[in-house]
C-alpha positions as CSV (number, residue, x, y, z in Angstrom):
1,X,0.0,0.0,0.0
2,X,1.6,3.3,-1.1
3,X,1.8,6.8,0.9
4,X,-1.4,7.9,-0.5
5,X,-3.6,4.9,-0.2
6,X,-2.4,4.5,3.2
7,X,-3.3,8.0,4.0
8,X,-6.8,7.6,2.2
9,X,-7.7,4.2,4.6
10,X,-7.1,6.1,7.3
11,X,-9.0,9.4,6.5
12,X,-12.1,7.1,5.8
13,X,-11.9,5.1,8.9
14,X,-11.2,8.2,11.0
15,X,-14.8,9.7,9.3
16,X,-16.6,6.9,9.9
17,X,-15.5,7.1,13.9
18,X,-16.5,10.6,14.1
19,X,-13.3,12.5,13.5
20,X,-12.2,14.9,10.4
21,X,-8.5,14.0,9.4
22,X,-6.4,17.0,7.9
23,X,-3.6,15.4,5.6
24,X,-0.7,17.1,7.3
25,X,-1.8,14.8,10.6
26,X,-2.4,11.9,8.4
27,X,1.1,12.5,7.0
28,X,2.3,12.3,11.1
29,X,0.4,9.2,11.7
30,X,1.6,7.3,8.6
31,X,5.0,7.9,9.4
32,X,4.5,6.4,12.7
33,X,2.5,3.6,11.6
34,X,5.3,2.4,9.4
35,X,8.1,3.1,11.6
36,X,6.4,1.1,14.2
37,X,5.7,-1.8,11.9
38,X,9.4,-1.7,10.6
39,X,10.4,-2.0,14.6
40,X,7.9,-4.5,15.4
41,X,9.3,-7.1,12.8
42,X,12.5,-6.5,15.4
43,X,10.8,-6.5,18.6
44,X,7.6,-7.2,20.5
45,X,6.0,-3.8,20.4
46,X,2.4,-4.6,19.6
47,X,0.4,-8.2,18.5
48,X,-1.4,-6.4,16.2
49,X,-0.3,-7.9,12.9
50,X,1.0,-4.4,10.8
51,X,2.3,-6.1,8.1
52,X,-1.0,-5.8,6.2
53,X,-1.5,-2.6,7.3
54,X,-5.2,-3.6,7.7
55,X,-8.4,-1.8,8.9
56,X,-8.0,-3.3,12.8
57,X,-4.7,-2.2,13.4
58,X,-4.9,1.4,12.2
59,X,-8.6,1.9,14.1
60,X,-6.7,0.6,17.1
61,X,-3.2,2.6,17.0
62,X,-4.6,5.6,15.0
63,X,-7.8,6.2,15.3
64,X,-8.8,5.2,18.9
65,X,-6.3,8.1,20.0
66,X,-8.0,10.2,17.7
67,X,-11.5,9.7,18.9
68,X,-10.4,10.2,22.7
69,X,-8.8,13.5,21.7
70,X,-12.1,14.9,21.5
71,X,-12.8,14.3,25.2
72,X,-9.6,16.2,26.1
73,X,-12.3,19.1,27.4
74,X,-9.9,21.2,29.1
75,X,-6.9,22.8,27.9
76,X,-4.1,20.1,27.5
77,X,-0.5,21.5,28.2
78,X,1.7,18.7,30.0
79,X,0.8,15.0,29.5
80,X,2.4,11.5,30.9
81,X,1.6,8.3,29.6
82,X,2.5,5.2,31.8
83,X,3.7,1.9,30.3
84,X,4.0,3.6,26.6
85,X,5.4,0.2,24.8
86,X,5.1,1.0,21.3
87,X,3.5,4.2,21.9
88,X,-0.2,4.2,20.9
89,X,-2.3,5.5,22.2
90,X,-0.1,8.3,23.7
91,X,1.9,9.6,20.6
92,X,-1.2,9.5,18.3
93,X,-3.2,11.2,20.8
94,X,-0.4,14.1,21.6
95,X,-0.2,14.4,17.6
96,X,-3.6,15.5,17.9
97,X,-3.2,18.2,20.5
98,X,0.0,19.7,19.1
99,X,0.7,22.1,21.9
100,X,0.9,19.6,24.3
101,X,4.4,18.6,26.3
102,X,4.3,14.7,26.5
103,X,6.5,12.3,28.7
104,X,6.3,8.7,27.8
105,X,7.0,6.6,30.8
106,X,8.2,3.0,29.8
107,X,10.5,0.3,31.9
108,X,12.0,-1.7,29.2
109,X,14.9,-0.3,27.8
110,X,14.4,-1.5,24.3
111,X,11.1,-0.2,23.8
112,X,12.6,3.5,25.2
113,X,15.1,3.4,22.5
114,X,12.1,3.1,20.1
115,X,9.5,5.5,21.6
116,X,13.2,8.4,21.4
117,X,13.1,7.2,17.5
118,X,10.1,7.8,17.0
119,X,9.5,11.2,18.8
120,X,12.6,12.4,16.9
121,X,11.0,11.0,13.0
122,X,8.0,13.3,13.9
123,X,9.8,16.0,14.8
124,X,8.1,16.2,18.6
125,X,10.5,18.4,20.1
126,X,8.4,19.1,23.1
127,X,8.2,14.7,23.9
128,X,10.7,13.0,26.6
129,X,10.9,9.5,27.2
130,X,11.8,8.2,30.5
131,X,13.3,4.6,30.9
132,X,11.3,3.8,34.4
133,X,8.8,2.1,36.4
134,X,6.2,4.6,37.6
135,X,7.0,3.4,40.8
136,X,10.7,4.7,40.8
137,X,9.2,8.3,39.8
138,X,6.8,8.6,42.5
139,X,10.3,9.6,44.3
140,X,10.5,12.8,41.9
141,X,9.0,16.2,43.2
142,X,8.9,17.9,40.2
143,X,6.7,15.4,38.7
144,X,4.2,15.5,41.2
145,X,0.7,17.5,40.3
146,X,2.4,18.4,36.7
147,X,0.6,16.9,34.0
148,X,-2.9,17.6,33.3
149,X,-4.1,14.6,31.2
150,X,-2.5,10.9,31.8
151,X,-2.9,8.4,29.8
152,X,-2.8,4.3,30.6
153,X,-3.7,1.4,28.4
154,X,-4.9,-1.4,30.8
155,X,-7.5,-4.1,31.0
156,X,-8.1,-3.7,34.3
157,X,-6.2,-1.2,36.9
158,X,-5.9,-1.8,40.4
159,X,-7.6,0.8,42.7
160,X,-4.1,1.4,44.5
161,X,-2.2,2.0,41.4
162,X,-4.8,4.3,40.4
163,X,-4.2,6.2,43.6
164,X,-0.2,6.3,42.9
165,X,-0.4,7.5,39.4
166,X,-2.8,10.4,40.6
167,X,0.1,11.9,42.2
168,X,1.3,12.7,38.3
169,X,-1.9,14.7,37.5
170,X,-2.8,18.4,39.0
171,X,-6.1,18.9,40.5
172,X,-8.6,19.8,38.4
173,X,-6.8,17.1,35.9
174,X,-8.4,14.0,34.3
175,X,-6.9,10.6,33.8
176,X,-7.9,8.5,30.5
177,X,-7.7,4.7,30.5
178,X,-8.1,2.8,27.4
179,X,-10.1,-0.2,27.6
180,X,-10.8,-3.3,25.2
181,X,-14.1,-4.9,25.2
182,X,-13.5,-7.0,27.6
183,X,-12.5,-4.4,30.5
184,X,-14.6,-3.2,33.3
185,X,-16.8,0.3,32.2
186,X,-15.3,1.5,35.5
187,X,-13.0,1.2,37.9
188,X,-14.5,0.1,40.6
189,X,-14.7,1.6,43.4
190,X,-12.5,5.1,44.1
191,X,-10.9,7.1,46.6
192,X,-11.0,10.9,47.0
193,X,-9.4,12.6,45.3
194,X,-10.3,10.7,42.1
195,X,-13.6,10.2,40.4
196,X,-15.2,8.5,37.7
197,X,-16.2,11.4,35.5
198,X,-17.7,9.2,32.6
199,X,-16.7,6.3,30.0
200,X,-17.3,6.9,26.1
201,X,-17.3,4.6,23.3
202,X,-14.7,4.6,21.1
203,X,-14.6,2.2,17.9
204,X,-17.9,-0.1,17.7
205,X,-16.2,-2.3,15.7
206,X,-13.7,-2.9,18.5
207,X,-16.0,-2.5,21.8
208,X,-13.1,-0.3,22.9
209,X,-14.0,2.1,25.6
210,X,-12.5,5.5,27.1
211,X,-13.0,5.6,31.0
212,X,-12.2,9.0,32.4
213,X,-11.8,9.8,35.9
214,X,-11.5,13.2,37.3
215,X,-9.0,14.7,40.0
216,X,-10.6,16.9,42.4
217,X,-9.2,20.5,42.2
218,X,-8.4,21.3,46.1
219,X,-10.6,23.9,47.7
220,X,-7.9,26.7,49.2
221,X,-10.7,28.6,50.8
222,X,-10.1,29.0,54.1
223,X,-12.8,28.2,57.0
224,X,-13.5,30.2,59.7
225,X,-15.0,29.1,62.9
């Protein structure tokens, strides 16, 4: 499939889930696409087979990401994405809200070395990868309360774990969680200060879901008694 076909698939399947496609972001995502295919055949990035470059794989990689940007509601200036692997849905989604300052957060080192490659093909000057287990950052000040949006693809998510990546997000911020069909519509039950704010469809064809949960903005007024 050549450049323009490519970018033709994708515009159509991106309509059809709701979302208008300018060519210059098409352009973006096709480079990633193939540069994560020509990786994959070296590496375990994704199962998806990309070799085909067929309809499943580009809703789930491409367009998903695309469909949750729309439920970015606030302004989106510093995002972190935890366990980034091959780095959908994180770098599509980030592509689609250009201003935004993206860390990637991923433990294995040889997936890192991909997620730098591919921030530095597309030109994201404003993306950082860190080679890390959330766990070891929770040690770092700076990142605490920084980031408005994360990000986390995961079947199911401990309610712990959601409590420990909070600490990333400011107050006020939202979390998204990508689910397949088969994950939980929510989380379960929540601790202050998160909560569910609401869970949208994504692709029919996949039964893929976006949960988003909400981080309480802290009330500074002070009480008098």
């Amino acid at each position: 499939m050549n450049s323009r076909e490519f970018q033709d698939r994708l515009i159509r399947r991106a309509r059809r889930a709701g979302v208008a496609l300018a060519p210059v972001l098409a352009g973006r995502l096709e480079v990633y696409f193939r540069l994560l295919a020509a990786w994959n055949e070296k590496m375990n990035l994704t199962g998806l087979d990309l070799k085909e470059q067929g309809p499943a794989a580009i809703d789930r990689l491409l367009v998903e990401p695309l469909v949750a940007a729309k439920h970015a509601t606030h302004p989106i200036v510093r995002m972190i994405d935890i366990g980034s692997g091959g780095g959908s849905p994180a770098i599509p989604l980030a592509l689609a809200l250009p201003t935004v300052h993206l860390l990637l957060v991923e433990a294995k080192t040889r997936k890192s070395v991909f997620l730098r490659e591919a921030t530095r093909a597309l030109e994201m000057t404003d993306a950082e990868v860190m080679t890390s287990r959330f766990e070891e950052l929770l040690s770092r000040p700076h990142l605490h309360e920084a980031h408005d949006l994360l990000t986390l693809r995961a079947v199911r998510v401990e309610g712990a774990v959601l409590m420990n990546l909070q600490a990333f997000v400011k107050p006020g911020g939202e979390m998204f969680l990508f689910r397949a069909a088969s994950g939980a519509g929510s989380p379960g039950a929540l601790m202050p200060p998160l909560s569910w704010k609401a869970t949208f469809p994504l692709l029919e064809s996949q039964g893929s879901r976006l949960v988003v949960l909400s981080k309480r903005a802290e009330n500074r007024a002070r009480r008098f008694t």
